[in-house]
RODO-2510 file (C-alpha; in nm, 4 decimals, decimal comma):
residues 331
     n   res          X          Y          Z
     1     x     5,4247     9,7684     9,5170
     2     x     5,4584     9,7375     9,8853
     3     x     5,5266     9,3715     9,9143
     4     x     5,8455     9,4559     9,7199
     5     x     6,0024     9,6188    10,0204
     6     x     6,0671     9,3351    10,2484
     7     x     6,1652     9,0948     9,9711
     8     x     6,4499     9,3682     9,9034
     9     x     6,5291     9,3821    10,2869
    10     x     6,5004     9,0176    10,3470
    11     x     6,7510     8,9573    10,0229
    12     x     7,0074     9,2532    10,1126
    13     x     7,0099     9,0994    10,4664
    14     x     7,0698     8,7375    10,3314
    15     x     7,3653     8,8793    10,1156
    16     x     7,4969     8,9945    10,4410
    17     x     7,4302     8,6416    10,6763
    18     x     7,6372     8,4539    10,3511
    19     x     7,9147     8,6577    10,3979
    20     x     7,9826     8,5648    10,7597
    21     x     7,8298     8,2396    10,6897
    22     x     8,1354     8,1292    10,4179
    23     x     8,3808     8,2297    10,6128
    24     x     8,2857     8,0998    10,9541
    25     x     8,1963     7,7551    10,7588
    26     x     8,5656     7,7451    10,5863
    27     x     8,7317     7,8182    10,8920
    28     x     8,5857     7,5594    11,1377
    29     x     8,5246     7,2811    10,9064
    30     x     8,2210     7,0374    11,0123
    31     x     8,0336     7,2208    11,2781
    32     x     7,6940     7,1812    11,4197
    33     x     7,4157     7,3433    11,3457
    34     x     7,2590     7,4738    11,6490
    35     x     7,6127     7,5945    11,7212
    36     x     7,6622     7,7356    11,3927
    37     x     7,2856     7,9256    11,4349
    38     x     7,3727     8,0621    11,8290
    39     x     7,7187     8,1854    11,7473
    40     x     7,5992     8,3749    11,4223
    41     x     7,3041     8,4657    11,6099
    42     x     7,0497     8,3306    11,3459
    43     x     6,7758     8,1078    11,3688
    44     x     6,8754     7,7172    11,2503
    45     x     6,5577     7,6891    11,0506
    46     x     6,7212     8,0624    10,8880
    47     x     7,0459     7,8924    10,8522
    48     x     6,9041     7,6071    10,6583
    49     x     6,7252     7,8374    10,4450
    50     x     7,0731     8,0549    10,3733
    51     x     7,2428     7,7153    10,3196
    52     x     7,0437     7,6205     9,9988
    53     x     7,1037     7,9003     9,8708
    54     x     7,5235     7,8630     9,9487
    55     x     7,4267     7,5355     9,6805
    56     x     7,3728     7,7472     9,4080
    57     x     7,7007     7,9619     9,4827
    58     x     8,0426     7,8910     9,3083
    59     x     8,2442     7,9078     9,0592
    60     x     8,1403     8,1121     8,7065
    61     x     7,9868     7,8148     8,4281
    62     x     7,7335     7,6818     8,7153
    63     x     7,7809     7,3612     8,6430
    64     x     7,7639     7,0943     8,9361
    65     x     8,1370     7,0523     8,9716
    66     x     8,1799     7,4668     8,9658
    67     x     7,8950     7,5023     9,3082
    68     x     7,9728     7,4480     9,6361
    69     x     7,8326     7,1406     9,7977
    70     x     7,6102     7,1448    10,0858
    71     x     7,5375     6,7725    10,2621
    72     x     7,1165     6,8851    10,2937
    73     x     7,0559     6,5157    10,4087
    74     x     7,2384     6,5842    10,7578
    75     x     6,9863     6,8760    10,8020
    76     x     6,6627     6,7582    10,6762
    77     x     6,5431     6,4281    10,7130
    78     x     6,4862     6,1672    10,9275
    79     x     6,9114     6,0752    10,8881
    80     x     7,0154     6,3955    10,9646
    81     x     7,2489     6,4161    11,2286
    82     x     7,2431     6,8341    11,2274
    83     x     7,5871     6,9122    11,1099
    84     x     7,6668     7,1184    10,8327
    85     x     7,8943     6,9864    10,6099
    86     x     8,0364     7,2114    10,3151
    87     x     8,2365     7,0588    10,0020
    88     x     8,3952     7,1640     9,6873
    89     x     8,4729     7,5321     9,8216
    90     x     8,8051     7,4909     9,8593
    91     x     8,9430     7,7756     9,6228
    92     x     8,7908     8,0488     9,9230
    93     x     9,1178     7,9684    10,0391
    94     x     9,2988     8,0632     9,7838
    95     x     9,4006     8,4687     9,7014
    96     x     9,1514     8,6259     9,4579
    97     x     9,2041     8,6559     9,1084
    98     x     9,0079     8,9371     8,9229
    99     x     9,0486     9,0742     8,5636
   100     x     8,9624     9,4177     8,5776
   101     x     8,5835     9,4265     8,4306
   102     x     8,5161     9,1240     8,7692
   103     x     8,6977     9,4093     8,9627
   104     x     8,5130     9,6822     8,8538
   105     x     8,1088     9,5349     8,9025
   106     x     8,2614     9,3851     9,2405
   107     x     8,3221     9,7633     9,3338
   108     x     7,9828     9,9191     9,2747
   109     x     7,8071     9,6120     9,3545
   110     x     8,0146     9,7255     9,7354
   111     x     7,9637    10,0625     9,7170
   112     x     7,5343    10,0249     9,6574
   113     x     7,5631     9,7791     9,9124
   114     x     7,7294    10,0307    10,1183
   115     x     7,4830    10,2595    10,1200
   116     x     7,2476    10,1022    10,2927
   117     x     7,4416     9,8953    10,5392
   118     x     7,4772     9,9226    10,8799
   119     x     7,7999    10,0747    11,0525
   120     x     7,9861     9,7822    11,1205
   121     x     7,8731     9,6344    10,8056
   122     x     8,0339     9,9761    10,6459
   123     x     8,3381     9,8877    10,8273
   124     x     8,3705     9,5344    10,6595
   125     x     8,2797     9,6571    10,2885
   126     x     8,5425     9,9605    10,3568
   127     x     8,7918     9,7700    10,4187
   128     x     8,7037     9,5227    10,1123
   129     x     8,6823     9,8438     9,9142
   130     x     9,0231     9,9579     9,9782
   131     x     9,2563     9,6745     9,8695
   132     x     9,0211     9,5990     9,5798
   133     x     9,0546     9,9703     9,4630
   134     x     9,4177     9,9212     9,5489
   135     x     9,4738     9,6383     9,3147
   136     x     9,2528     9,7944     9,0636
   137     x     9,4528    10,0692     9,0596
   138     x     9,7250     9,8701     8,9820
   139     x     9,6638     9,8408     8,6369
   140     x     9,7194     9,4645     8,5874
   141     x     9,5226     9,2445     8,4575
   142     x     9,4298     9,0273     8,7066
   143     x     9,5001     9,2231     9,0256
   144     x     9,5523     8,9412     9,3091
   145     x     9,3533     9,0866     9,6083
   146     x     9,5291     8,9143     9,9364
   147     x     9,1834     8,8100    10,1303
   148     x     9,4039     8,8282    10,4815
   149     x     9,3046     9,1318    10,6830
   150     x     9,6176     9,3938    10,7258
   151     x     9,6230     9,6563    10,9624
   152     x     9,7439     9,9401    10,7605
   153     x     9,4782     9,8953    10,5076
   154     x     9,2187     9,8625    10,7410
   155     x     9,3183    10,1818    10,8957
   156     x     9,3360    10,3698    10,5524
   157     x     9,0321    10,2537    10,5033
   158     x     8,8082    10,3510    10,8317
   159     x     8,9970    10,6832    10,7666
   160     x     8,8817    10,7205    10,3729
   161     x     8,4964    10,6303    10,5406
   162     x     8,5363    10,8566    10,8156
   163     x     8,6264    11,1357    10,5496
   164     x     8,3900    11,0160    10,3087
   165     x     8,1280    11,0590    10,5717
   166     x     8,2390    11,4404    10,6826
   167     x     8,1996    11,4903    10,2642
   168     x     7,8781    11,3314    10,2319
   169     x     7,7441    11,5777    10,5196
   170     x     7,9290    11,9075    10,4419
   171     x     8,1438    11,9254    10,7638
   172     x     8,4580    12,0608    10,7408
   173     x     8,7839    11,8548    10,8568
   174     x     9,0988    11,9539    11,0806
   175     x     9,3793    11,7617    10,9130
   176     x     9,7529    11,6986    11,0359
   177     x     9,9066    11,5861    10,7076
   178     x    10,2893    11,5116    10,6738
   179     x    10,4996    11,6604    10,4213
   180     x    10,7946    11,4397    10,2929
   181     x    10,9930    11,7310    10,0725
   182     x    10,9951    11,9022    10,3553
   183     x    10,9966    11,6392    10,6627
   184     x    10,7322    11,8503    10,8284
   185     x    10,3950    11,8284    10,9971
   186     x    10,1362    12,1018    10,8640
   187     x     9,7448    12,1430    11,0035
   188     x     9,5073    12,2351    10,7477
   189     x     9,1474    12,3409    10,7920
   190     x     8,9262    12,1635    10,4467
   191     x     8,6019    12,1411    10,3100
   192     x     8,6400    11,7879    10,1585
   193     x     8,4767    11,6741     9,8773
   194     x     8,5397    11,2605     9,8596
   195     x     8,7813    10,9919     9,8369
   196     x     8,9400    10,8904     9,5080
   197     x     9,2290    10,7015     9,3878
   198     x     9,4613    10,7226     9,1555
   199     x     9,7879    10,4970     9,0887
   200     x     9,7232    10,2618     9,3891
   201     x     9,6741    10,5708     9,6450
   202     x     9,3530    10,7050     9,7925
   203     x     9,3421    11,1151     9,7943
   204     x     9,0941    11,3078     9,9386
   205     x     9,0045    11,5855     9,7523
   206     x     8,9236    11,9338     9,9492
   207     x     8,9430    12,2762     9,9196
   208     x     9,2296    12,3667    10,1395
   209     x     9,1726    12,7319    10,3497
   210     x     9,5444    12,7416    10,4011
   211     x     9,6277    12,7185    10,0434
   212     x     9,2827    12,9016     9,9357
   213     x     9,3364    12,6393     9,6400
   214     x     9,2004    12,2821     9,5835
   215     x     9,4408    12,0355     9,7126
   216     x     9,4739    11,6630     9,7235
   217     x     9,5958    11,4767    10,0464
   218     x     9,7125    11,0986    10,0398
   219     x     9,5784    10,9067    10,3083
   220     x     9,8933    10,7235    10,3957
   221     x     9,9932    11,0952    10,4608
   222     x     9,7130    11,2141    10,7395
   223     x     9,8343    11,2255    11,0879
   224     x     9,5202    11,2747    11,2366
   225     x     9,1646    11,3889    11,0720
   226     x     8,9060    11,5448    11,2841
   227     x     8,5712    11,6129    11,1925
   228     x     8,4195    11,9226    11,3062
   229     x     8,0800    12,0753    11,3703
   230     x     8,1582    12,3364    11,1326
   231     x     8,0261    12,3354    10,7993
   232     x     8,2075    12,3589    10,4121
   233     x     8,2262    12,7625    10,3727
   234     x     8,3168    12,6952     9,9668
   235     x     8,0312    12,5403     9,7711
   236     x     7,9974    12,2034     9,7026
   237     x     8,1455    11,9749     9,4528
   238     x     8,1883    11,6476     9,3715
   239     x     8,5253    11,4993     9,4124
   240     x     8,7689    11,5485     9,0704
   241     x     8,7900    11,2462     8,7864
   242     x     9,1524    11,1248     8,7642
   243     x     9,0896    10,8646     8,5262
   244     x     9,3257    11,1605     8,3384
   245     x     9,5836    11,1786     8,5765
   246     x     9,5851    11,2957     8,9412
   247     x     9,5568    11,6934     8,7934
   248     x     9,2941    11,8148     8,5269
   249     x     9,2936    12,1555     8,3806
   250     x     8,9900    12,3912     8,4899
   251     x     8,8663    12,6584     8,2894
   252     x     8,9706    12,9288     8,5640
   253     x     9,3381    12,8949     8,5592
   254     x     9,5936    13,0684     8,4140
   255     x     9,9077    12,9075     8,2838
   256     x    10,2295    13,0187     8,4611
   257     x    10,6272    12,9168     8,4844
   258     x    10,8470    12,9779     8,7110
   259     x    11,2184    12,8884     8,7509
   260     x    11,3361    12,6819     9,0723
   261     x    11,6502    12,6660     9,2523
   262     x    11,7715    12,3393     9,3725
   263     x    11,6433    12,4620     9,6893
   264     x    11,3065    12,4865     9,6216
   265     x    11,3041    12,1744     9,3947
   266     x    11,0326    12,0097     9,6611
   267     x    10,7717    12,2118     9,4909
   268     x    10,7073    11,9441     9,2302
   269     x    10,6625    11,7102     9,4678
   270     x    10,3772    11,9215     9,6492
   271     x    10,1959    12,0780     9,4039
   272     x    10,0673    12,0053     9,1355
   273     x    10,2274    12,0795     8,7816
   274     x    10,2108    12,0342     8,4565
   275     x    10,5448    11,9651     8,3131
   276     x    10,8965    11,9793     8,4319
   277     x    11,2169    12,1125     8,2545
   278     x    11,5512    12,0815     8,4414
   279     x    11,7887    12,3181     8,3237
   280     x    12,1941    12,2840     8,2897
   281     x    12,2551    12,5317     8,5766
   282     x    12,0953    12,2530     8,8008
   283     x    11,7443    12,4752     8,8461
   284     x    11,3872    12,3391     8,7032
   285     x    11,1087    12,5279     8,4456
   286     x    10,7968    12,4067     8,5961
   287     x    10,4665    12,4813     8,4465
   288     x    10,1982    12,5313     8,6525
   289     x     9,7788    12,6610     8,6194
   290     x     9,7367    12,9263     8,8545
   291     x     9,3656    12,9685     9,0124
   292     x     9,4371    13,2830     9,2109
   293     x     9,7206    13,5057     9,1386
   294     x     9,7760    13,5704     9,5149
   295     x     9,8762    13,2458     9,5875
   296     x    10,1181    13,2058     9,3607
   297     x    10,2701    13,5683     9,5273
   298     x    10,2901    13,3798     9,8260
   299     x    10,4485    13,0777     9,6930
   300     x    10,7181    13,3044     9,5781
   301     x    10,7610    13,4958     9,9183
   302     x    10,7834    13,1988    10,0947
   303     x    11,0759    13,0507     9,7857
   304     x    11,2555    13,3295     9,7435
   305     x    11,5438    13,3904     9,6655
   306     x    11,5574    12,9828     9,5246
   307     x    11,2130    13,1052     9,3078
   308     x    11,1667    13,3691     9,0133
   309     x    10,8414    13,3690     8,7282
   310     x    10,9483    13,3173     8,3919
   311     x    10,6029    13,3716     8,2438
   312     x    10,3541    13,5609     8,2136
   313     x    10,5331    13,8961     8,2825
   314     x    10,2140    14,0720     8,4649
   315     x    10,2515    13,7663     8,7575
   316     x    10,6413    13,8851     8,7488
   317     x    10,5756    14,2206     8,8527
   318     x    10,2841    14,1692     9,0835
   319     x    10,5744    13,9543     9,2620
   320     x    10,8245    14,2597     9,2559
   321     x    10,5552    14,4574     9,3894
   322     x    10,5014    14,2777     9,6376
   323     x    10,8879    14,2316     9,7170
   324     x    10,9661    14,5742     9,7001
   325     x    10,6207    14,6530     9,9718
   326     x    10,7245    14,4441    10,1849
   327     x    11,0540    14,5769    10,2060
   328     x    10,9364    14,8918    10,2600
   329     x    10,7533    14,7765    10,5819
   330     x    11,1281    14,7103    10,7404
   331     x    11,2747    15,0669    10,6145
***
């Protein structure tokens, strides 16, 4: 069995010279091949080896006309004038059709190559990762993946790997995440749990200590993340399935509505709720699944007097409770 191991290494590491090879090849044209070998810091007689396998790369059918053409003759030979010539490849020019199932197996082939890739391999398969889980997201049926590199996705996507990471080893994260309802900058302490995505967006998924709840943050919307040396305090769990929709029901909640003023209308845009009912007054029924009836207390502190619980009656009156203690405190 041990003679497996390098074979694996060897091919995992060829995977990786062909995808600097292609590129490198496309963009310069003819080039020569001890060039070619010192500037991508392989040997030529490995570069030869990596180029017969380029000839049986190409187009899906493998036929002759669907490969891309390698001149072997200039490298091998007693003609060979030692420059590599590449034909027939001109469609790695063009923008990237996928349908979704091509889409899909190009994802997890990524992420298992991920795994075991070096960091600024991670870096290159991140950002690869991102805009094809972007257009995947998308919902069309060929998502057109833009091969050009962008700045903002790269950046999303060092930032979904740098949280990934902090997830993967239990450290908790010091977010500054922006709040567009309410044009404000908050800082939350979180125990995250992973990346997912749902309609185009990436969230990361964490229990939030501020909220005591589990909360989902969009990437575009993080300031600043900072990992710290702290570890999770809630117990682990994997990140949530939104195949469903960005919120599932879990079996400890407790269903809850509450009436909103105009005023506190940005509610629906922060948390997460299951329907919405505007009513002719102007004001909204929202549904909601409470976890932890003192959060929802505090939601209603912090809304009042733009915030009042239509349903169930015993949250209602834990809320006047609380209304009428804390008025107490200023008598």
């Amino acid at each position: 069995m041990s003679p497996a191991v390098p074979t694996q290494l060897g091919a995992k590491d060829q995977v990786a010279r062909l995808l600097t090879l292609v590129p490198f090849l496309h963009a310069r044209g003819e080039v020569r091949l001890d060039e070619a070998a010192a500037a991508l810091d392989v040997p030529a007689d490995q570069l030869v080896k990596d180029l017969k396998v380029l000839l049986m790369c190409g187009l899906p059918g493998g036929y002759p006309g669907d490969l891309i053409d390698v001149d072997l003759d200039a490298l091998e030979g007693p003609e060979a004038d030692g420059v590599i010539r590449v034909s027939n490849a001109d469609y790695l020019a063009r923008p990237l059709r996928l349908n979704p199932t091509e889409a899909t197996a190009i994802i997890v082939a990524l992420r298992a190559l991920r795994n075991g890739a070096k960091d600024e391999t991670r870096e290159i398969v991140d950002r690869a990762l991102a805009k094809l889980e972007a257009a995947a997201a998308e919902g069309t049926a060929a998502p057109r993946i833009d091969p050009g590199d962008a700045g903002a996705d790269a950046d999303l996507a060092l930032l979904a790997a740098k949280l990934q990471d902090a997830a993967d080893r239990r450290h908790q994260v010091l977010l500054s995440y922006y709040v567009p309802s309410r044009d404000e900058e908050s800082e939350r302490r979180v125990d995250p749990r992973g990346i997912v995505t749902a309609h185009g967006f990436a969230y990361l998924d964490a229990w939030c200590h501020s909220a005591e709840a589990p909360r989902l943050f969009r990437l575009d919307r993080i300031d600043r993340a900072e990992v710290l040396d702290d570890p999770i305090e809630t117990e682990p769990e994997a990140p949530r399935d939104l195949g469903d929709g960005l919120f599932t029901t879990a079996t400890d909640t407790t269903p809850a509505t509450i009436r909103l003023d105009p005023a506190a209308r940005w509610v629906i845009e922060y948390y997460p709720v299951e329907a919405v009912r505007p009513q002719p007054d102007g004001s909204l029924e929202v549904d909601l699944l409470i976890a932890e009836e003192r959060w929802l207390t505090r939601l209603l502190m912090r809304l009042a007097p733009h915030a009042r619980v239509v349903a169930p009656p015993a949250y209602a009156e834990a809320f006047r409770e609380s209304v009428q203690e804390t008025l107490s405190l200023y008598v």
